[in-house]
Phi, psi and omega in degrees: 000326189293348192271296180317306173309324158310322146316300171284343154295314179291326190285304175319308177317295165318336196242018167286156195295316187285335183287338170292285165329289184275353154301297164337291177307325142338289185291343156288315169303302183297335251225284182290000184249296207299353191255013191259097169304169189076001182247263184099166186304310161347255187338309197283313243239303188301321191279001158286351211297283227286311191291307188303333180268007165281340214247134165284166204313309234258332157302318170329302181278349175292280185319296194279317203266323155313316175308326211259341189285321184237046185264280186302344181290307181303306203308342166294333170292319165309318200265340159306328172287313190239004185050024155248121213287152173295322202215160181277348192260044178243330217280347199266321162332300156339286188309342160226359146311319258221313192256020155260343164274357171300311207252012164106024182236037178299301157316275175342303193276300168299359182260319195295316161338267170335291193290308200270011186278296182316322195270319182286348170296293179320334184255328170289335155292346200259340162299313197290289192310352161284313183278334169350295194277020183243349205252314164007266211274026168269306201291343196269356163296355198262119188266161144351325173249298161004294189267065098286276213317314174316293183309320165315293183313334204263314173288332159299313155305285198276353171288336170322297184296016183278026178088196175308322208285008193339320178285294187324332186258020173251322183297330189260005154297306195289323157341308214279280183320315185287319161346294188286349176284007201264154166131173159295121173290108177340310201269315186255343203041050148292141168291147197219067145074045174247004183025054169091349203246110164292339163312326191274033171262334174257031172111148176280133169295127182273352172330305202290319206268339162305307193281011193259270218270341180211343172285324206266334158276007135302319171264009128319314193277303163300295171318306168317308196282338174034054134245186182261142190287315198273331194042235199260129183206154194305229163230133172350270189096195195225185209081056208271321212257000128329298169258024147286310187288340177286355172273007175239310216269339175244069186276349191271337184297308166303317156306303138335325197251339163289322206264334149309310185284275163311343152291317179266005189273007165310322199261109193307140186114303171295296158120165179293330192254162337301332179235048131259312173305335163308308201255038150267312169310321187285322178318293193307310204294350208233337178261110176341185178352033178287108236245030190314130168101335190251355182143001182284127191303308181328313227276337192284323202266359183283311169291325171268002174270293163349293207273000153286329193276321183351311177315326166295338198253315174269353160276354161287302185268353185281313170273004172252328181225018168063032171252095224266144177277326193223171215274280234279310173297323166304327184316306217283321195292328200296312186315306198317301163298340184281339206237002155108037180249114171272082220280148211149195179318317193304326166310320180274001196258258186276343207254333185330304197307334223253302182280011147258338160311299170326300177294327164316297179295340150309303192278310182280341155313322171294322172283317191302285192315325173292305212291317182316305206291320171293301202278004179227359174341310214281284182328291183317312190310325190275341173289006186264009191243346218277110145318162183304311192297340169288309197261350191255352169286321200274328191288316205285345179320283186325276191312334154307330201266002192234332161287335183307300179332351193295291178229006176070059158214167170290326148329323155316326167314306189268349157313321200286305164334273180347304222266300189303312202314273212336290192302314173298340175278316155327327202274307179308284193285345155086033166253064173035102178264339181299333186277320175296332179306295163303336165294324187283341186275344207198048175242357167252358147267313183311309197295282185357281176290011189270279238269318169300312202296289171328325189278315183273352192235335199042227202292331188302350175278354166318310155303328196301146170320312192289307189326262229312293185344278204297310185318323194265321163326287155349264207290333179303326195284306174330335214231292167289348166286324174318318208266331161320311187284333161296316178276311083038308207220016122235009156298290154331292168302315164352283202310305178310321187294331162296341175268338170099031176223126197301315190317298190284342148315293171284036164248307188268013182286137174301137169299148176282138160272091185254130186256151190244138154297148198084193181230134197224141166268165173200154170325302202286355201295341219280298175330311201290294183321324188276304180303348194248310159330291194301292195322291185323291206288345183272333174302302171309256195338300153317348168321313207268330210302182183256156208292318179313314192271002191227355215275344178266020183261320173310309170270278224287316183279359168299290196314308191297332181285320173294345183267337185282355176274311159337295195285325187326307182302334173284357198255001186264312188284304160280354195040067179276112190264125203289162220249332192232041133329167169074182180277079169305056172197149225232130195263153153327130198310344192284339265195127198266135192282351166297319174306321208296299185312346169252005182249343186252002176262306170313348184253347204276287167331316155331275177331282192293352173255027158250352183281308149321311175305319198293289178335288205283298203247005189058172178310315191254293197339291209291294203271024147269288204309310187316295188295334177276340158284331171328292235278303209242022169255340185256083118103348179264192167292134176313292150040249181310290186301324157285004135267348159283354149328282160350288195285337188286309188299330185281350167252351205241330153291305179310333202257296187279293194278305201290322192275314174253341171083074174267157195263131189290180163266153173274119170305158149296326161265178170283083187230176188261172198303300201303347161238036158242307190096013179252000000 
């Protein structure tokens, strides 16, 4: 009985008029991010973290959970229309989305999306909410070295999952961890690698180092590149409501492949684009007369129903053991924690009415957000023609003005710098950031439960069953994921080849390995060589620090320094050359792959003079003069930049200054408050 009240209680939360409000504005913002390639929900979801915390819980979660909720429901209108996928978990989408719009079956292929997006969300909720009361007494069994163990399990999966990069996602998990180690240590108050500066004693904000490491090189990556995200693409054309009913008519397909997507979506790591191609592969393998790759509506509804219910199979583990499966869900556990939601046992407890608000704020988002997405096809769709010089002003705007919120300072700024330089070279150079996100989300339970489990237990909790359990789970995955992954991406290839389209042929062609005699340095070598340095010197510092304060720098980055001394030696030795090397970024056809490095020193510059602008000019001068020169030195019409002017001050008065009454910076120079705002 207690579940159904609970239930009904979560629904109230929810049907309040402001937790209403902003989840609409969510599905709008999510909805209109998810069809733009180059942002993507990520981004959009970091630079939401500092406003959503802001928020009491049940708007807090309207806000996170809506965006994330119709991240994949959109992102399938894209890749049927232009055959650019919205999101990577679209890409499986494309092969028969993409050539039934070639053939005037566009409206067809988007209704089928969309509708079959909507039923697997709406079908992953009704799993999550069946499993809850089966999840109670597992977790409440669980002690301080378990959930140390849990926390293990989720970084490791997904750094495990890293592709090629496998070392590389274990190294930047630890990387994450030590990140977060900077600061006063709770218990003992050691200083932790703060040099002097009292801003860094409560720590690095983690907001500030998400919207650093994964928001701002993506809009780098957009700036550089100066295009329009769609260029030519075909026209709808109707039948919309044509492919909602084939989401009824192949209703068992749909039913399978949701139901695929919530069971593995259990699993930290695998993520929304890998089991959608499983349940693009389970389609061909298991569906009659198919005509996969050329235009079959199966091929559209198997992957979108699948890469939506995921979302369910991952708010299971995530709200049952405070473990993020994927990069979107750490965004949520950060709101969560940030607004006084503790997600663990206390969800299933005390906390029960708030995680049915989750589940709610899910489902009606999904309903709400497909039926919008149909009924606005055609406009949205035009927003895929929106040059780079429009949207890249607005975003970076948002995102300075959401690093600021960390602490009101000007450090924040530069924390920020710091954080992108990381996050692009990482971007660059082929090293996994989902695995550093989570080290960095789930590094402050780990130390918790490392040090109650050591305390209460010494090495004997080592013994404990579940530890033995979950350890051997661990290392059995270590062994059997390759080979699983192996089996996965050539099947994956399989599909592709059959289907006959080269681009995605040569996306799953293996990177070359050339190996050489001697030892050769090479560029991405450099990154690894700086990681391995900081790593030393911080271990070797720490040394001195009391066993409470060192003990996870000791074990995870004692571990973490040896593998980054490995891989340096495989990258010294084989000349391995990474797979997401190089210059990631895809330039406009007038525009030369020579251009891209004087074009990523010029978007660089930007970036710090506006840091500069702020420092010198205070807040609203530097960012109205900026977004209006951005806007018109790339191209646009005065005009236009005098309305992303326009929209930035209408947030920054409207929002910032009116609403919550943030507090500006003092310039450097002596100007009057009415063009500073302090």
């Amino acid at each position: 009985m207690y579940m159904w009240e609970a239930s009904l209680e979560g629904l109230l939360m929810v049907l309040q008029p402001f937790p209403m409000l902003i989840m609409i504005l969510a599905i709008i913002l999510g909805s209109v991010v998810a069809i733009l390639p180059g942002i993507g929900s990520v981004a959009l979801l970091s630079m939401a973290l500092p406003f959503a915390m802001a928020l009491p819980p049940p708007a807090a979660i309207a806000l996170v959970v809506g965006i994330h909720a119709v991240a994949n429901t959109a992102s399938g209108l894209t890749s049927s229309l232009t055959g650019i996928p919205g999101s990577s978990a679209s890409v499986a989408t494309i092969l028969d989305g993409y050539p039934m719009a070639k053939r005037g079956e566009g409206a067809r292929a988007v209704g089928a999306a969309v509708w079959c997006s909507v039923m697997g969300g709406v079908f992953g909720a009704l799993i999550l909410t069946a499993v809850l009361p089966l999840m109670r007494p597992l977790v409440l069994a669980m002690g301080a070295a378990e959930m140390f163990m849990m926390t293990l399990l989720g970084v490791s999966m997904v750094a495990m999952l890293s592709g090629k990069a496998k070392m590389k996602g274990l190294i930047a998990a630890g990387l994450g961890i030590m990140i977060m180690m900077v600061g006063l240590d709770p218990k003992s108050g050691t200083e932790r690698w703060v040099f002097g500066q009292a801003f860094l004693w409560d720590g690095i904000d983690l907001v500030l180092a998400v919207m650093g490491v994964y928001a701002m090189p993506e809009v780098i990556a957009l700036a550089v590149s100066g295009t329009s995200i769609a260029g030519d693409a075909p026209k709808m054309g109707r039948g919309m409501i044509d492919g909602v009913k084939d989401c009824f008519k192949y209703w068992f397909l749909t039913l399978r492949t949701s139901a695929l997507g919530a069971v593995f979506g259990i699993i930290p790591g695998l993520g929304s684009t890998t089991i959608a191609w499983l349940a693009y592969g389970h389609a061909v393998q298991t569906e009659k007369n198919g005509t996969f790759g050329k235009g079959d509506i199966r091929g559209v509804i198997a992957p979108e129903a699948a890469n939506n219910s995921v979302d369910a199979g991952s708010y299971i583990t995530a709200l049952g053991f405070g473990i993020p499966t994927g990069t979107p869900i750490a965004l949520i556990l950060i709101v969560l924690i940030a607004v006084g939601i503790k997600p663990g046992p206390s969800m299933l407890t005390d906390q029960l009415p708030l995680t049915f608000s989750i589940i709610w704020t899910l489902t009606l988002a999904n309903v709400i957000g497909g039926i919008g997405a149909l009924a606005l096809a055609n406009p949205i769709a035009k927003m895929t023609f929106w040059p780079a010089r429009v949207i890249v002003p607005v975003i970076v705007v948002l995102v300075y003005l959401g690093a600021y919120t960390a602490n009101y300072a000007m450090s924040d700024f530069v924390l920020l710098i710091i954080f992108t330089a990381l996050g692009f070279f990482m971007k660059q150079f082929g090293w996994p950031r989902a695995p550093m996100l989570l080290g960095l989300v789930l590094a402050g339970p780990m130390e918790k439960y490392l040090w109650i489990a050591a305390g209460a237990y010494g090495f004997d909790w080592l013994l404990r069953p579940g530890v033995i359990i979950i350890f051997l789970f661990i290392a059995g995955s270590a062994i059997l994921l390759p080979i699983w992954q192996a089996r996965q991406k050539a099947a994956e290839k399989a599909i592709l080849i059959e289907a006959g389209i080269e681009a995605e042929k040569a996306r799953l062609k293996e990177a070359e390995i050339k190996e050489q005699t001697g030892m050769k340095f090479r560029p991405q070598s450099v990154l690894t060589l700086v990681v391995v340095i900081l790593l030393g010197i911080g271990i070797a510092s720490s040394l001195t620090w009391p066993f409470r304060a060192n003990i996870l720098v000791l074990t995870i980055g004692g571990a973490c320094w040896i593998l980054s001394v490995i891989q340096l030696f495989r990258e010294l030795r084989s000349q391995e050359v990474a797979e997401s090397s190089g210059m990631d970024i895809e330039l406009a056809d007038d525009q030369k792959m020579e251009n891209a490095p004087m074009r990523i020193v010029s978007v660089s510059l930007w970036l710090v003079g506006l840091v500069l602008g702020i420092w010198f000019l205070g807040l609203y001068i530097a960012v109205l003069a900026w977004s209006f020169l951005y806007a018109y030195r790339h191209g646009s019409r005065w005009w236009v930049a005098a309305l992303i002017c326009a929209i930035c001050w209408a947030f920054m008065y409207g929002l910032l200054d009116q609403a919550i009454h943030m507090p500006f910076p003092d310039p450097l120079l002596p100007l009057p408050r009415f063009l500073t705002g302090v």
